[in-house]
C-alpha positions in Angstrom: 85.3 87.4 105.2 86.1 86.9 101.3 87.4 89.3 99.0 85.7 90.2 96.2 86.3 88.0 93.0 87.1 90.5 90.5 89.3 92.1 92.8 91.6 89.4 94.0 91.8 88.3 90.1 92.7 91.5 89.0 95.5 91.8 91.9 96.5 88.5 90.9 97.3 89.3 87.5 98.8 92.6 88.2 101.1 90.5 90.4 102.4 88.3 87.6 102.5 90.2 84.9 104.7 93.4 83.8 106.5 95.2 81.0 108.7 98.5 81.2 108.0 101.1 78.8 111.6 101.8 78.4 112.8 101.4 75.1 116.3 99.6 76.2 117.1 98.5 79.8 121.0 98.6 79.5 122.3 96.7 82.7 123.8 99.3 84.9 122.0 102.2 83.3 119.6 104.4 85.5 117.1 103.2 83.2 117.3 99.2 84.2 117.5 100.0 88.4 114.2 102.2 87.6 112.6 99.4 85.9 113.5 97.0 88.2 112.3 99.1 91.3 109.0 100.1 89.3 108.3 96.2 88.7 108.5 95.5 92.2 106.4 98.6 93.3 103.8 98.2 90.5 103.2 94.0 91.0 102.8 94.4 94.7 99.4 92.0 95.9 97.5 94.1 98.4 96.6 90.9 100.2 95.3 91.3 103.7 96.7 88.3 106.0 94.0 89.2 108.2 91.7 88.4 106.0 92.7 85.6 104.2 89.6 82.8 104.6 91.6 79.6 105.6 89.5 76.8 104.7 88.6 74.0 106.9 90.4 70.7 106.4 89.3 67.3 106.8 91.1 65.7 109.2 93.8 64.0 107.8 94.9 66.6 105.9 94.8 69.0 109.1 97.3 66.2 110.8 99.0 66.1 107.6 100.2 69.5 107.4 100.6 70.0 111.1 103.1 67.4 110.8 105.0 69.2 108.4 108.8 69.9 110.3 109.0 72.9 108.9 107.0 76.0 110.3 109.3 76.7 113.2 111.7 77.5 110.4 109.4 79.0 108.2 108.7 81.7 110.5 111.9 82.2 112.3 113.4 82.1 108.2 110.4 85.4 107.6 111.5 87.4 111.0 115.0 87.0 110.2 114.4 88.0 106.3 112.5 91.4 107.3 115.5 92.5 109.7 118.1 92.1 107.3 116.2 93.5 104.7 115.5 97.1 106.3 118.6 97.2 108.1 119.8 97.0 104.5 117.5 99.5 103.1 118.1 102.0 106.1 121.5 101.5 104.6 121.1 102.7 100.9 120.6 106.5 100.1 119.2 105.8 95.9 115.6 106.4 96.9 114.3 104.4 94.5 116.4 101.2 95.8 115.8 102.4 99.4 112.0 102.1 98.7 112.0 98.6 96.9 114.4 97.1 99.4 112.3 98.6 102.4 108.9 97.6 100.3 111.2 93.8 100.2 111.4 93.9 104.0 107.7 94.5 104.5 106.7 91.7 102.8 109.1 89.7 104.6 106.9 91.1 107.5 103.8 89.9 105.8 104.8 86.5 104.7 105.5 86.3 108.6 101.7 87.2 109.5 100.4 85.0 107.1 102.1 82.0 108.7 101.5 83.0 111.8 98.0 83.2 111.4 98.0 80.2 109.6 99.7 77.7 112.1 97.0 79.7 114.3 94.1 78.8 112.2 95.3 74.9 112.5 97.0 74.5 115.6 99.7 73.8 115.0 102.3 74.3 118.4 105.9 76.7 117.2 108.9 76.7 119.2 109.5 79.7 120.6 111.4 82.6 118.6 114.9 83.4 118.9 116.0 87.4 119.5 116.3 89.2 115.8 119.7 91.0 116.3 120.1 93.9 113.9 123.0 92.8 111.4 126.4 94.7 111.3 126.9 94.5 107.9 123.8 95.0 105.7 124.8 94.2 103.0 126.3 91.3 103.9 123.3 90.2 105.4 121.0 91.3 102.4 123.0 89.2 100.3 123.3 86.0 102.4 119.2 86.5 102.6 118.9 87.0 98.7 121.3 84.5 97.3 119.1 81.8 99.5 116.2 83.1 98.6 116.9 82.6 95.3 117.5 78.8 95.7 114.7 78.0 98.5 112.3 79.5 96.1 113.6 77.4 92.9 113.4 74.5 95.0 110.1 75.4 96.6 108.4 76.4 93.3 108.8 73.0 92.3 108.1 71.3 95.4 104.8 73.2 95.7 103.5 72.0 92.6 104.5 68.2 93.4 102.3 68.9 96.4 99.7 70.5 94.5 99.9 67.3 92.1 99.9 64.7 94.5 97.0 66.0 96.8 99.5 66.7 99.9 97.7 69.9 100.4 93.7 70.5 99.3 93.4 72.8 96.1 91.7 75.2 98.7 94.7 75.5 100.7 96.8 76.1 97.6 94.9 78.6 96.2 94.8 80.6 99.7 99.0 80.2 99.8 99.9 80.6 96.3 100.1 84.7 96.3 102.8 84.4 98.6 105.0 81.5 96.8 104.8 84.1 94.4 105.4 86.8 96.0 108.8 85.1 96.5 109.6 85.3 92.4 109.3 88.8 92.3 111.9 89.0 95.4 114.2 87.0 94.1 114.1 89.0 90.8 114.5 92.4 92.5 117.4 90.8 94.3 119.2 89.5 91.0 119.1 92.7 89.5 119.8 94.2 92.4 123.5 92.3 92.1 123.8 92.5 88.5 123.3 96.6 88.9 125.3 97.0 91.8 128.4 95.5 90.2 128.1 97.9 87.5 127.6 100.6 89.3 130.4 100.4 92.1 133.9 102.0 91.6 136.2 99.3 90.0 138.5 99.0 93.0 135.5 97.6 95.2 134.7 94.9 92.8 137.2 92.3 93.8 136.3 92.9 97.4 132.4 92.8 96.3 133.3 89.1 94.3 134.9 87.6 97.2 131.8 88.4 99.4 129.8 86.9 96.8 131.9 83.7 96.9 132.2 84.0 101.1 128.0 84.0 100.8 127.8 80.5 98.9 130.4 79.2 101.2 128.5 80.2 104.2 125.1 79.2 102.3 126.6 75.4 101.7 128.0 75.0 104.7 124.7 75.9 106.7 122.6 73.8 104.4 125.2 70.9 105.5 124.5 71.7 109.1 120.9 71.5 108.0 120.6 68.4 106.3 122.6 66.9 109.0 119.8 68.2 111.9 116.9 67.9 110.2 114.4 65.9 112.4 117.0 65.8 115.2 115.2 68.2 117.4 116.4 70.8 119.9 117.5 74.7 119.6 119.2 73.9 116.6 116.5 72.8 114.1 114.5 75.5 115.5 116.6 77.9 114.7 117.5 76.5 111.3 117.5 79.5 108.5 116.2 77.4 105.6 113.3 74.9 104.8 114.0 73.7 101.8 115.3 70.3 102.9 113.0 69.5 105.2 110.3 70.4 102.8 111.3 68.2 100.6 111.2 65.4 103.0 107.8 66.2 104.0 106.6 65.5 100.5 109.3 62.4 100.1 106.1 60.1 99.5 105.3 61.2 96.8 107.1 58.5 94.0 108.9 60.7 91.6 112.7 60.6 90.7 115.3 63.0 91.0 115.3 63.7 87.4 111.2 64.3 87.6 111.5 66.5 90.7 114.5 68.9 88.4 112.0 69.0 86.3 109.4 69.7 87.9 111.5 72.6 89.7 112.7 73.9 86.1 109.2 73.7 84.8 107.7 76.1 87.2 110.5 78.7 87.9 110.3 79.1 84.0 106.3 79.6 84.5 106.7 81.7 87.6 109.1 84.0 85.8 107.6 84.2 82.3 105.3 87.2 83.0 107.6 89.8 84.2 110.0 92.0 81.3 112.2 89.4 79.8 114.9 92.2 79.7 115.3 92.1 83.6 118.0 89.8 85.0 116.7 86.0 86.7 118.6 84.2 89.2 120.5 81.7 87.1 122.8 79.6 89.8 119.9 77.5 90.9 118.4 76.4 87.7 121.9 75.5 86.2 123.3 73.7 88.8 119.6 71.8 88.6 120.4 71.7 84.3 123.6 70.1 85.3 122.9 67.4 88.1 120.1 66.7 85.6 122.3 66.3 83.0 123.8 63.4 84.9 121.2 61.9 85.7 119.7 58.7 83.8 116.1 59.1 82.0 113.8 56.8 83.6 113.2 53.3 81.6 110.2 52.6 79.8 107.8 49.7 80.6 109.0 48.2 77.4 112.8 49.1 77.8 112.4 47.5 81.2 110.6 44.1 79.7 113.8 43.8 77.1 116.8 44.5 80.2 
């Protein structure tokens, strides 16, 4: 079953694209958390997973993406998202913040579907899922989820397209994924403005306590991306359980010959593209794309075929 052209086009563009009516969105004001919950509400894609077409593959792409280490974390990475994301939601009484967050959490839900159906449509064998515990601090947990998000998406933006480029996955298949890579901008944009609001917002004499759970977040985010790197391909309950597959992603498409420096650009390229429809008065995420601007900067340009002749 295929939805209907004009339809999914339309959805698509409603999805990418929005502008507040506000005159001024001070950050803080009652005016920028309405905006930034209306964006979210008013670019949501309707998209059924159940009936998304997923096309048929040749065979070596099929055994290509099958052997992709990554959808036991993938899914286990969606269940967890959705958890921590209502059990923040249930937290908050704003009803317009309730409502994004819990909208937030759904789509976690969805994203979830989708690849469940997906390594469904292709066979492809999951370890089994671990128990989703309610977390005791919301917020805690909403912001360990949303600070990652924000760099798994920078990173898998880019890493998309360089799959998309080099044939790693048929144009058919990208077209039927790429609502929900992004989907994943407009969470990560909901979830920096959620941060930049919040610290307006909150009595001065929680702030210091609010900044050192920011800074206790991307401790705990570098140490498990560590533990990651360190277990990737190693097997077991451990790289199942794995809360992030950004690394392993990128090892999946390690074939393809591009540098460092191309793959930063790459990533830069298309979180700026990703980005560039929505109100340029709401806040991005910003710690991903600098640190990338930096390790760039760092970095030396490729040499020329002639620059390479004359060394």
């Amino acid at each position: 079953m295929r939805l209907d052209t004009d339809y999914v086009v339309a959805a698509d563009h409603g999805a990418r694209f929005w502008r507040s009516p506000a005159a001024s969105l001070p950050i803080g004001s009652a005016a920028h958390k309405t905006a930034f919950c209306r964006m979210f509400h008013e670019t949501f894609n309707p998209y059924k997973p159940s009936v998304i077409d997923w096309p048929r593959l040749e065979p070596e792409a099929r055994d290509r993406l099958v052997s992709l280490p990554i959808w036991d974390i993938a899914v286990q990475t969606e269940g967890k998202a959705k958890l921590r994301m209502l059990a923040y939601a249930y937290s908050v009484t704003d009803p317009d913040l309730r409502a994004a967050v819990e909208l937030n959490g759904w789509e976690e839900g969805r994203h979830r579907e989708v690849l469940g159906n997906l390594v469904e449509a292709y066979g492809i064998k999951l370890a089994p899922e671990p128990e989703y515990k309610t977390p005791r601090d919301p917020e805690w947990a909403y912001m360990v989820t949303g600070y990652s998000e924000c760099v798994d998406s920078f990173f898998a933006f880019g890493l998309f397209e360089l799959a998309k480029r080099s044939g790693f996955f048929p144009p058919a298949l990208v077209d039927t994924f790429e609502p929900v890579i992004q989907e994943e901008t407009r969470h990560i944009i909901l979830f920096a403005n959620w941060v930049a609001w919040h610290r307006r917002t909150m009595p001065w004499w929680r702030r210091p306590w609010f900044e050192l759970k920011v800074a206790a977040v991307w401790v705990f985010l570098g140490i498990e991306r560590i533990g990651i790197a360190r277990g990737v391909g190693g097997g077991g309950e451990a790289s199942a359980q794995d809360n992030n597959f950004t690394v392993t992603g990128s090892k999946a498409v390690s074939n393809v010959d591009v540098s460092l420096r191309e793959l930063i650009d790459i990533c830069l390229a298309e979180n700026d593209r990703r980005m560039a429809g929505y109100d340029p008065r709401l806040r991005r995420p910003t710690t991903a794309p600098a640190l990338a601007r930096f390790i760039r900067f760092f970095l030396r340009r490729p040499a020329t075929p002639a620059t390479a002749a004359a060394c």
